[in-house]
KELUMVO-689705 format. One record per residue (C-alpha): residue number from 1; residue in one letter; x, z, y. Coordinates in Angstrom, 2 decimals. Each point is the difference from the previous one (the first is absolute). Layout:
% residues N
<pt k="NUM" r="a" u="X" w="Z" v="Y"/>
...
% end
This chain:
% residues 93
<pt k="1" r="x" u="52.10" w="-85.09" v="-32.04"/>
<pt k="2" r="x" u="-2.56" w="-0.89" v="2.60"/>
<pt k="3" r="x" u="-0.10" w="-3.58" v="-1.56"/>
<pt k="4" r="x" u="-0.62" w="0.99" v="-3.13"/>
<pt k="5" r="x" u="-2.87" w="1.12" v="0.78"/>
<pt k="6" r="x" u="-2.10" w="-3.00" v="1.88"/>
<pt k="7" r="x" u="1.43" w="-2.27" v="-3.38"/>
<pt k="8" r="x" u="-0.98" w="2.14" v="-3.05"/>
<pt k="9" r="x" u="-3.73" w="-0.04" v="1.12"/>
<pt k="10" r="x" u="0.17" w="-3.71" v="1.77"/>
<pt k="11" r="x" u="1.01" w="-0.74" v="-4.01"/>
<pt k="12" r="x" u="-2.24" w="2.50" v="-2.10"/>
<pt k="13" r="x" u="-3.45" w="-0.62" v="2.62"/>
<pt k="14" r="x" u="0.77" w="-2.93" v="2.10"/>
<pt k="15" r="x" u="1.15" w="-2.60" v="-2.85"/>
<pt k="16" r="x" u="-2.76" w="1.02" v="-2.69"/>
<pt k="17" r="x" u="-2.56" w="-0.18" v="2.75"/>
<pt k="18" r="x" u="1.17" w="-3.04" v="1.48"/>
<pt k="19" r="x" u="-0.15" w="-1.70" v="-3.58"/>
<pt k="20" r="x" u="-2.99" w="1.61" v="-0.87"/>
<pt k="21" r="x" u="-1.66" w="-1.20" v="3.17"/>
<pt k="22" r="x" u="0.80" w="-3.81" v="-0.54"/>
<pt k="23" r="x" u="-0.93" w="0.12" v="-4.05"/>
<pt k="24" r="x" u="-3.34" w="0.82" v="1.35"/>
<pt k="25" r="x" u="-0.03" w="-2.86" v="2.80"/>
<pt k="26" r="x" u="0.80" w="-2.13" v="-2.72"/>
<pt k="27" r="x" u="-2.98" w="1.19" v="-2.24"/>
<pt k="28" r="x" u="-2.42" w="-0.06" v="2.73"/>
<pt k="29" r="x" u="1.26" w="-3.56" v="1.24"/>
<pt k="30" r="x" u="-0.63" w="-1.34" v="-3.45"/>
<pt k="31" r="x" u="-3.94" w="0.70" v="0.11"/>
<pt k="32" r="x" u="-3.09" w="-1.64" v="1.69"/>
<pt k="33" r="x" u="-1.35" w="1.30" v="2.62"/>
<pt k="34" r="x" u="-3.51" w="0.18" v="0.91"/>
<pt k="35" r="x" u="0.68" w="-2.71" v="2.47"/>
<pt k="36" r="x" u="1.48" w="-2.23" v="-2.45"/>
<pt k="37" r="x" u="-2.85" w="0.83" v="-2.66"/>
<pt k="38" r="x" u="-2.32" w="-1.50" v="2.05"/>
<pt k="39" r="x" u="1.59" w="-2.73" v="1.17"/>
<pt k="40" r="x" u="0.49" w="-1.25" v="-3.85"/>
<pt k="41" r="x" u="-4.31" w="1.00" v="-0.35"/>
<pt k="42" r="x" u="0.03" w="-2.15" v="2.92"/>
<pt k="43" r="x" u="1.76" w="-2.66" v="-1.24"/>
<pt k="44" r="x" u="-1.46" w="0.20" v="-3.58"/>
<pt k="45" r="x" u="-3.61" w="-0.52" v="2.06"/>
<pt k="46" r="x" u="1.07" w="-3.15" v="1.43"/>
<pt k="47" r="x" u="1.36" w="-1.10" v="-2.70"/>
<pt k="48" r="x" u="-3.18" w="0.39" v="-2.36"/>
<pt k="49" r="x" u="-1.96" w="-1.56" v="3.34"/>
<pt k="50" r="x" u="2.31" w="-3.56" v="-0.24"/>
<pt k="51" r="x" u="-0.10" w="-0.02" v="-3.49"/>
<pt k="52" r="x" u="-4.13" w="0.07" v="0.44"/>
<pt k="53" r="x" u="0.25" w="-2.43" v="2.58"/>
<pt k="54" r="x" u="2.51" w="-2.45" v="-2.44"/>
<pt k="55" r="x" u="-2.54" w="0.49" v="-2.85"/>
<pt k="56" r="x" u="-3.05" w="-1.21" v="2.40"/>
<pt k="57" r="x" u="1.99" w="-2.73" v="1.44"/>
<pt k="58" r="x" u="0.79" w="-1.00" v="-4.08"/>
<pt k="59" r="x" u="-4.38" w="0.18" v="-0.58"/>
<pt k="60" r="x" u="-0.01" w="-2.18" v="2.85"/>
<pt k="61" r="x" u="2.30" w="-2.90" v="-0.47"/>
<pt k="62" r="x" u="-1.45" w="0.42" v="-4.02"/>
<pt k="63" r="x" u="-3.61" w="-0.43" v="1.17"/>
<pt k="64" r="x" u="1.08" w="-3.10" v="2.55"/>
<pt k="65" r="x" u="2.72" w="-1.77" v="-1.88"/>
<pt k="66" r="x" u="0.24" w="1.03" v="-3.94"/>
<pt k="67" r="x" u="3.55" w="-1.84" v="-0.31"/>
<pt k="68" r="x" u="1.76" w="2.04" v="3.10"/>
<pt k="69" r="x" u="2.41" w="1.74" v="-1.82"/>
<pt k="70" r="x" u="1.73" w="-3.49" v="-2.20"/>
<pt k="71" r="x" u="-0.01" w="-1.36" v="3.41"/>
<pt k="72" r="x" u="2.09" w="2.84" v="1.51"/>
<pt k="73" r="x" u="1.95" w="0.17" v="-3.07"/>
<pt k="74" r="x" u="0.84" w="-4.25" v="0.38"/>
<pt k="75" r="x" u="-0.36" w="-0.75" v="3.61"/>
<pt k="76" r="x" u="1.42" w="-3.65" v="-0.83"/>
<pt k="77" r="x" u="-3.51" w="-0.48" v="-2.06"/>
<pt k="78" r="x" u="-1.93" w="-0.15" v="2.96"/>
<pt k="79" r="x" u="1.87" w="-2.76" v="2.23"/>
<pt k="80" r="x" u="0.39" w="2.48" v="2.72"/>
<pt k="81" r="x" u="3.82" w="0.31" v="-0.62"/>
<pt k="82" r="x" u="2.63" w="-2.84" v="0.56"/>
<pt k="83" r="x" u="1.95" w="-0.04" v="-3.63"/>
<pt k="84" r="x" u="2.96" w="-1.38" v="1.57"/>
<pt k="85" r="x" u="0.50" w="3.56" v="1.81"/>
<pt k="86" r="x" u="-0.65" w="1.89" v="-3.35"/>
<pt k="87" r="x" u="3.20" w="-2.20" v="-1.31"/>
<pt k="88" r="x" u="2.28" w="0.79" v="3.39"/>
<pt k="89" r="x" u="-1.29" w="4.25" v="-0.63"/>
<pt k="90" r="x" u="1.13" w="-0.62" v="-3.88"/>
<pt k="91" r="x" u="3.69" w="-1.57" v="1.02"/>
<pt k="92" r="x" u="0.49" w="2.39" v="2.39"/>
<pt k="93" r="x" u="-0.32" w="3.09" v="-2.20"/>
% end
């Protein structure tokens, strides 16, 4: 008799509140947190900063050399690259 009653409550308060107290772990797990809110503004600052930075580095290279972008598209255009190691990179792959 003096089992019986530690195991009927450990199984009608213990269990539900044990389950009930991981289910809402789980839910709060699954959000942001302020911390990680502004780590992604953070990131989404730097972001938009290198992407400013690429497009001024683009005006650039447009104002000084107006066919930049076929030459990094065809490096072998420009002399600068050895074809014979394009053909060894293309038999290798």
């Amino acid at each position: 008799m003096g089992s019986e009653i530690i195991i009927i409550p450990a199984i009608f308060i213990g269990l539900p509140w044990l389950i009930l107290h991981y289910i809402t772990r789980w839910k709060t797990a699954a959000t942001l947190t302020g911390d990680d809110e502004r780590l992604i503004e953070d990131l989404y600052d730097l972001s938009r900063r290198v992407e400013d930075r690429l497009n001024t580095v683009e005006r650039i290279l447009a104002a000084d050399a107006p066919n930049w972008r076929a030459l990094a598209a065809d490096p072998l255009s420009t002399g600068l690259e050895d074809r014979s190691d394009n053909e060894n990179l293309r038999r290798i792959k």
